[in-house]
Backbone as CSV, one residue per row, in Angstrom:
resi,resn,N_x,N_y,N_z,CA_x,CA_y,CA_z,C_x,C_y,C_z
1,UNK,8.221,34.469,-36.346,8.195,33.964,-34.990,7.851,32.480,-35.008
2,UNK,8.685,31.634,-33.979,8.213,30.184,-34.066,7.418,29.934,-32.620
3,UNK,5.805,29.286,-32.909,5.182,29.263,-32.129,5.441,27.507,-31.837
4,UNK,5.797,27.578,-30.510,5.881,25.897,-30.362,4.327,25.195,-29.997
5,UNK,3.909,24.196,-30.431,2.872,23.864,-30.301,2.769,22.516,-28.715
6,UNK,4.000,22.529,-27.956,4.257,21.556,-26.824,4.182,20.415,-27.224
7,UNK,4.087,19.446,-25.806,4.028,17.936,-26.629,3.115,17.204,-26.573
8,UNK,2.984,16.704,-27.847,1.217,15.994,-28.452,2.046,14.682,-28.932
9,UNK,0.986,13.812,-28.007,0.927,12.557,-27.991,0.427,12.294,-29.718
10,UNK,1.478,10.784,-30.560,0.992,11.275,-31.558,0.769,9.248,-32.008
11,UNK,-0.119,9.020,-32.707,-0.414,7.564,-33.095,-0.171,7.760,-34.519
12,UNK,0.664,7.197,-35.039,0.779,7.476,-36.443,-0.460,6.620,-37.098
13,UNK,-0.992,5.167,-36.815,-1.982,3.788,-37.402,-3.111,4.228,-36.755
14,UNK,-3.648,5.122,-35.517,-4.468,4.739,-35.144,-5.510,6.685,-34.566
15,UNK,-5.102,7.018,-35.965,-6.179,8.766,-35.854,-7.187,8.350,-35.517
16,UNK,-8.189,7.172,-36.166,-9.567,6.773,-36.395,-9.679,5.945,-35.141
17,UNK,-10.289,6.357,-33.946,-10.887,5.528,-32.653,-11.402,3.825,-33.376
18,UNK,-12.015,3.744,-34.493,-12.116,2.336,-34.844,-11.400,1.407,-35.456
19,UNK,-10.275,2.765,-36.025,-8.509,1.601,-36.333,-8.319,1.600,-35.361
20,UNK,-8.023,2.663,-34.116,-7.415,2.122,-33.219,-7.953,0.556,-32.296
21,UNK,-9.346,0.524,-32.223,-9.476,-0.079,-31.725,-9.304,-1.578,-32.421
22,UNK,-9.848,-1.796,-33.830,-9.019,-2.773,-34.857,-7.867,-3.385,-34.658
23,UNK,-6.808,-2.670,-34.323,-5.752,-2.653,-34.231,-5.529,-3.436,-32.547
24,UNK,-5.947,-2.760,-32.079,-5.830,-3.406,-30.320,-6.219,-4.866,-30.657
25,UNK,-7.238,-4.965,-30.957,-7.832,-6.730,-31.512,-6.906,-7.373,-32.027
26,UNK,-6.359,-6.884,-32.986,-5.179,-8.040,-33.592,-4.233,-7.948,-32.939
27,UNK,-3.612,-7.306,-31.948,-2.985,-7.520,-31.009,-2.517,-8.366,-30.190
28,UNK,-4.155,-7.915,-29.577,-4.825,-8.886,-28.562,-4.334,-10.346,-28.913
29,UNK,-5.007,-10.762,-30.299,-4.891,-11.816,-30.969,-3.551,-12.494,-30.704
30,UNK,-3.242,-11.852,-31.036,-1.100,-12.153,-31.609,-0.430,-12.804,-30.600
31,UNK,-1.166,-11.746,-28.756,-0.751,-12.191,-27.863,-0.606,-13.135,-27.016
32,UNK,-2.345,-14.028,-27.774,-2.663,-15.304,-27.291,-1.965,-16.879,-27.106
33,UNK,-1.812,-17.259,-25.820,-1.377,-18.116,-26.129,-2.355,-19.674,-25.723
34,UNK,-1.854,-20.690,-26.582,-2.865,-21.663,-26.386,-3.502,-22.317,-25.044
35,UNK,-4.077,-22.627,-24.793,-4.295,-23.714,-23.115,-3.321,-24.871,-23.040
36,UNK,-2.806,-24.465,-22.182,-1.752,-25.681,-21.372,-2.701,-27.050,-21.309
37,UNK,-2.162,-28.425,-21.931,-2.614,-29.398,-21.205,-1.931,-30.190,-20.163
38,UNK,-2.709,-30.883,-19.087,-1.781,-31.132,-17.865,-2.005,-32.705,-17.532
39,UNK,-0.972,-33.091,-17.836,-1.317,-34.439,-17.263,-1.066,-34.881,-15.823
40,UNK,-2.046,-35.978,-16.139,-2.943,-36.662,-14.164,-1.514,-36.478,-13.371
41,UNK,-0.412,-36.857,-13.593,0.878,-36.461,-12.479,0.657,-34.768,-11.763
42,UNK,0.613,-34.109,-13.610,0.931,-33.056,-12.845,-0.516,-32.272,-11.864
43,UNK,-1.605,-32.976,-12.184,-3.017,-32.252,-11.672,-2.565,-32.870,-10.018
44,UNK,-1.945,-34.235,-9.958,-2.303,-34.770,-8.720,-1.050,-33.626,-7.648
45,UNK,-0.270,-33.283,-8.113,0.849,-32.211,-7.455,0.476,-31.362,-7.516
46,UNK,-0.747,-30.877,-8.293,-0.800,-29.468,-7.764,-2.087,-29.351,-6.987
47,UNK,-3.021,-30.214,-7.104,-3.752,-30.569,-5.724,-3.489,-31.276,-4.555
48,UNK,-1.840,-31.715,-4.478,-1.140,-31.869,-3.286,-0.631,-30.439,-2.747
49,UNK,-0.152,-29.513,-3.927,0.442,-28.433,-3.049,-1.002,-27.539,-2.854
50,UNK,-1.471,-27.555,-3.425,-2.905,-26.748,-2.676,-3.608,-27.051,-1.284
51,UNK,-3.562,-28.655,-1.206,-3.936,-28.899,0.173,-3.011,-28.676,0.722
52,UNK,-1.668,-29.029,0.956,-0.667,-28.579,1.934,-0.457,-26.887,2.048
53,UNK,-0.824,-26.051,0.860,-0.824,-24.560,1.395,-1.977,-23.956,2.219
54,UNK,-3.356,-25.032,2.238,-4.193,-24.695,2.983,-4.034,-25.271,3.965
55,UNK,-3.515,-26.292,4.487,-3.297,-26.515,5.905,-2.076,-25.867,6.734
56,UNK,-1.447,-26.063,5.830,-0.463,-24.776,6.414,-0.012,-23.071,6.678
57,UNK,-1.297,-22.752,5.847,-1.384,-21.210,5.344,0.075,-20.404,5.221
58,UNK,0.551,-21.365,3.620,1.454,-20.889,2.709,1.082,-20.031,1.798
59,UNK,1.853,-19.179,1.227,1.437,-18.496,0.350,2.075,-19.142,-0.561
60,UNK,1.517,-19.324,-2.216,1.571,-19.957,-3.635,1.403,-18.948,-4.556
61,UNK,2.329,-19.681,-5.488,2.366,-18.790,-7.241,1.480,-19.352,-7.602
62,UNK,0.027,-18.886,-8.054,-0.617,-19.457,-8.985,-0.370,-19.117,-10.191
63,UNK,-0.162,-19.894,-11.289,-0.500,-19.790,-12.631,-1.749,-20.289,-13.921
64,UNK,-2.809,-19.557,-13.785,-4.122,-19.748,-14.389,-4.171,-19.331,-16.069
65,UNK,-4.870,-19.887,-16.444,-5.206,-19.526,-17.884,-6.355,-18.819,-18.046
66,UNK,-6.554,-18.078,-18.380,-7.581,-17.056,-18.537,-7.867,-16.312,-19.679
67,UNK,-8.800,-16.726,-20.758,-8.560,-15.127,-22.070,-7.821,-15.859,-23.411
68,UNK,-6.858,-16.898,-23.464,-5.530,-16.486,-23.607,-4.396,-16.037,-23.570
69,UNK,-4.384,-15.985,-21.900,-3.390,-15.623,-21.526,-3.322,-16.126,-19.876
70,UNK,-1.481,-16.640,-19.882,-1.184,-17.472,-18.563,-1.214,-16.141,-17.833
71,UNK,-2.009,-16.008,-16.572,-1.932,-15.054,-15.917,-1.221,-15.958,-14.042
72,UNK,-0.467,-14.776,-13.753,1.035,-15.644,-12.122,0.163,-14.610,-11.312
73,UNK,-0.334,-15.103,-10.272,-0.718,-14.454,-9.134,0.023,-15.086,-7.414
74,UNK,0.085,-13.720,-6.663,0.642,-14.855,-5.114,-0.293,-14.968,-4.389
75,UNK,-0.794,-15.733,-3.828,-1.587,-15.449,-2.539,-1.960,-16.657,-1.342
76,UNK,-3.397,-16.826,-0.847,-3.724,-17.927,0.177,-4.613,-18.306,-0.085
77,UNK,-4.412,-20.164,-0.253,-5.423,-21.061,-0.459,-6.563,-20.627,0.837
78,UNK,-7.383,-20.676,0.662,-8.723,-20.230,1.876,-9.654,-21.576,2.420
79,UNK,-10.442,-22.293,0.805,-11.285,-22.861,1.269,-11.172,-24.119,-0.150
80,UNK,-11.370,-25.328,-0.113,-11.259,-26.683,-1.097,-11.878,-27.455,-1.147
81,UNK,-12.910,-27.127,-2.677,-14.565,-28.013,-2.611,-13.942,-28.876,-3.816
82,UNK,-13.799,-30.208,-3.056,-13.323,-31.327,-4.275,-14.273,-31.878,-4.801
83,UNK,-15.482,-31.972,-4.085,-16.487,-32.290,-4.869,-17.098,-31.454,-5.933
84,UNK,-16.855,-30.229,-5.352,-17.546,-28.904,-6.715,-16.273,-29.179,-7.425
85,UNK,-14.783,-29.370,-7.592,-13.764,-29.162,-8.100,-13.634,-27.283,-8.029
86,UNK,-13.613,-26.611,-7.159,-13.087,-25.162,-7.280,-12.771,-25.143,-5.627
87,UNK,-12.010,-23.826,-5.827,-11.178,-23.318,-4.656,-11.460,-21.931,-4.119
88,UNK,-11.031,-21.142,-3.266,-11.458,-20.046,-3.098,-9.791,-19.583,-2.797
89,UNK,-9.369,-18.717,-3.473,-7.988,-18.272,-3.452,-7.992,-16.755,-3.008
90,UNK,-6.957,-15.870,-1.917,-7.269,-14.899,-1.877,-6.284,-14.560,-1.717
91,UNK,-5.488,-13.294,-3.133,-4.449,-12.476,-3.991,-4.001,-11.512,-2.701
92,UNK,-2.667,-11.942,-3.183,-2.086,-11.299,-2.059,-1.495,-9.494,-2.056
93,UNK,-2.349,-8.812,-3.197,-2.126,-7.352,-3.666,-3.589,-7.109,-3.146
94,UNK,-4.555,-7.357,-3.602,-5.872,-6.123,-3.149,-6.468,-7.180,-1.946
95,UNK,-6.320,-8.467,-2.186,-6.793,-9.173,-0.781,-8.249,-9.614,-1.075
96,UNK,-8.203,-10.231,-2.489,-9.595,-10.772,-2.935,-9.976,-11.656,-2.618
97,UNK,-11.147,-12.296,-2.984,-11.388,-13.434,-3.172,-12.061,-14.111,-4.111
98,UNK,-11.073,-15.450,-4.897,-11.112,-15.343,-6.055,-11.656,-17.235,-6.204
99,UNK,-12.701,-17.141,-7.070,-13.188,-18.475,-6.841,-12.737,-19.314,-8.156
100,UNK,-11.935,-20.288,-8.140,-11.422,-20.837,-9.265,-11.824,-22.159,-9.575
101,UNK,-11.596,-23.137,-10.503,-12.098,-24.227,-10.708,-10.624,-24.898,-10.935
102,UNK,-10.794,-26.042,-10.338,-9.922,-27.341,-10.159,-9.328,-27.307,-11.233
């Protein structure tokens, strides 16, 4: 008689919870990419389109660096402390509010 055993999820590299997790790390790693540098043109345009999306309450693609990794969010400029250099941005999926630096 053939007994079927159903279907089992199967990791061939990663039986051992601490390869697996090994393994996620160099990953991780692999996936990284370096920090963007931005020159004064482009900082001064994108603190032109930030003030013009807050006076106008546009919604914007942000693209942040975070981790190692460029992370694209949409949402609404809220509030713009040029003297602190940060912003208060709020994502237009859960409706956060997200405090960022200049």
């Amino acid at each position: 008689m053939h007994h079927d055993r159903g279907m089992k999820k199967w990791r061939a590299f990663a039986s051992i919870p601490e390869q697996y997790m090994g393994l996620q790390e160099v990953i991780n790693k692999q996936l990284e990419v370096p920090k963007p540098l931005l020159t004064e043109e482009q900082m001064e345009q994108i603190n032109f389109t930030l003030i013009e999306a807050l006076h106008t309450n546009k919604q914007v693609y942000l693209t942040y660096y975070k981790q190692g990794q460029c992370i694209t969010e949409t949402g609404f400029v809220q509030f713009i402390d040029s003297l602190g250099d940060l912003f208060i941005f709020i994502d237009d999926v859960f409706e956060l509010k997200n405090k960022m630096r200049l």
